[in-house]
PAPA-910525 format. One record per residue (C-alpha): x, y, z. Coordinates in steps of 0.05 Angstrom, whole numbers, plus 5000, padded with zeros to 4 digits. Last residue first. Example, Ala and Ser with C-alpha at 12.3 -4.5 7.8 and 13.67 -1.06 7.14 Angstrom:
527349795143 524649105156 
END
This chain:
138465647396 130265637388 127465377457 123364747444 116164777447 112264857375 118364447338 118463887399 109763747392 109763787319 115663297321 111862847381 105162907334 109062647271 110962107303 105461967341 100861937279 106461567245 106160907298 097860937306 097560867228 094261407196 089361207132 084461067179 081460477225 084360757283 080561457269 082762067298 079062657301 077362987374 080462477412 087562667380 086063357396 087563197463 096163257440 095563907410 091864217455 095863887513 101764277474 099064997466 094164947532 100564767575 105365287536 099965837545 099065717625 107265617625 108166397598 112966397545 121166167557 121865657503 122664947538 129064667543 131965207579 132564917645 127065257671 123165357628 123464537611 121164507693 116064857686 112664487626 114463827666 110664137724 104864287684 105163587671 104863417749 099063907760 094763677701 094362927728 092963217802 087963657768 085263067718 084362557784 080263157830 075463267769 074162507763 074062387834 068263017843 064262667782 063362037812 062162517888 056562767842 053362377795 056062487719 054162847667 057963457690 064463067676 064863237600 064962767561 070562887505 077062837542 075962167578 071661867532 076061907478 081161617523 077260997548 075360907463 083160977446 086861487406 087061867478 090361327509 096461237452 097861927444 098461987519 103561457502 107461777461 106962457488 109862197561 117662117541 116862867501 113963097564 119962817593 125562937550 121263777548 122063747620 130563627612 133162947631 133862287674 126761937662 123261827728 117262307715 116561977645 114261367681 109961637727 107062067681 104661397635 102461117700 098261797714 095161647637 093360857654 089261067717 086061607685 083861187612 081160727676 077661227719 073661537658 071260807634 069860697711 066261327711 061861277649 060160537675 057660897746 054261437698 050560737659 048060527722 049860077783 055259727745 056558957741 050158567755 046359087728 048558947665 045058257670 038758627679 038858977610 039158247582 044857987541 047357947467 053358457480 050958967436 043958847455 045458937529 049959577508 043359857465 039459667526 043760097578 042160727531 046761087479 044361737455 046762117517 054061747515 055061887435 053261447384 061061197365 065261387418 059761227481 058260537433 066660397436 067060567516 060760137528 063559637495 070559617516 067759767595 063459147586 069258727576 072858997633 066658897673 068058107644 074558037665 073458417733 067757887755 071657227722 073957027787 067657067822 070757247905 070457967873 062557987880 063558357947 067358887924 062759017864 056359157916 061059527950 063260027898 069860217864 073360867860 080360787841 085660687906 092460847888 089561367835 085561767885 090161597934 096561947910 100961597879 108361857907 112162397872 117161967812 123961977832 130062237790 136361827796 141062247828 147962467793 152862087827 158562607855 164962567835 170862417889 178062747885 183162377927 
END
């Protein structure tokens, strides 16, 4: 008797530590026994993120967030160590959420350009937000140094795996066969610019800005029959 064979159900690589394990400081670890710690650092983190997007991080001081949030400088300093430790865990978080998003299109049964087409979406999504604006459009340098040496280590592991998508569609012939170094820059171009411009309170709805990105993104990649 004849037998088919299952076609495997692709698996995700697994997390590597830098996103299993976000950097986080002592002083923070200890203060996690106060239930309402990480809701209100999250809280902060919207704040800061929106006042970063909207002034600019250099032009927007721990005071202006204190005033924002109708508390004293010092209470700030009860959840970050300094306004480059917020930066990071603003940076960490619009990370964090991105991998996931990889993650998932990683296990979707397909060509690369199903799963960078599964991913666009929702990288859409994080870099129309204040965490993702952040993200792409401070650059690391202003950070302190090993802050700054998890952020750079997070986007290469982050770049790596949707190079490999990019690979992966020229490979199979879902992808148009150009060099992969000008197919990544051509679509992750296309879909960071969304930090650059977008406005959520615009005339472009979240829902049609991603899908007319995802058809921009599909006409500029796919391999013409």
């Amino acid at each position: 008797m004849k037998t088919t064979k299952t076609k495997a159900t692709p698996k995700a690589p697994p997390v590597p530590d830098l996103f299993a394990k976000p950097t986080d400081r002592g002083r923070q670890k200890q203060r996690r026994s106060d239930s309402k710690f990480e809701e209100k650092r999250d809280e902060l983190m919207l704040v800061a993120a929106h006042l970063f997007r909207e002034r600019g991080y250099e032009n927007t001081s721990l005071q202006d967030l204190a005033d924002a949030l109708g508390v004293t400088k010092p209470a700030i300093y009860y959840y970050v160590q300094s306004k480059s430790e917020l930066l990071t865990f603003i940076k960490t978080k619009a990370q964090v959420q991105l991998y996931e998003a990889i993650q998932e299109a990683s296990n979707v049964e397909g060509t690369g350009l199903d799963k960078l087409l599964t991913l666009a979406p929702r990288y859409i999504e994080i870099m129309a937000s204040d965490f993702g604006r952040c993200l792409v459009r401070i650059a690391p340098r202003v950070l302190d140094g090993k802050d700054r040496g998890e952020i750079e280590g997070r986007n290469a592991i982050s770049q790596r795996r949707m190079t490999m998508f990019i690979e992966e569609g020229v490979k199979d012939g879902s992808i148009s066969p150009r060099p992969v170094i000008i197919l990544y820059a051509a679509a992750f171009g296309i879909l960071n610019s969304v930090a650059a411009w977008y406005n959520p309170q615009g005339a472009i709805g979240l829902r049609n800005l991603k899908e007319h990105y995802c058809a921009i993104l599909r006409q500029a990649l796919a391999r013409k029959a």
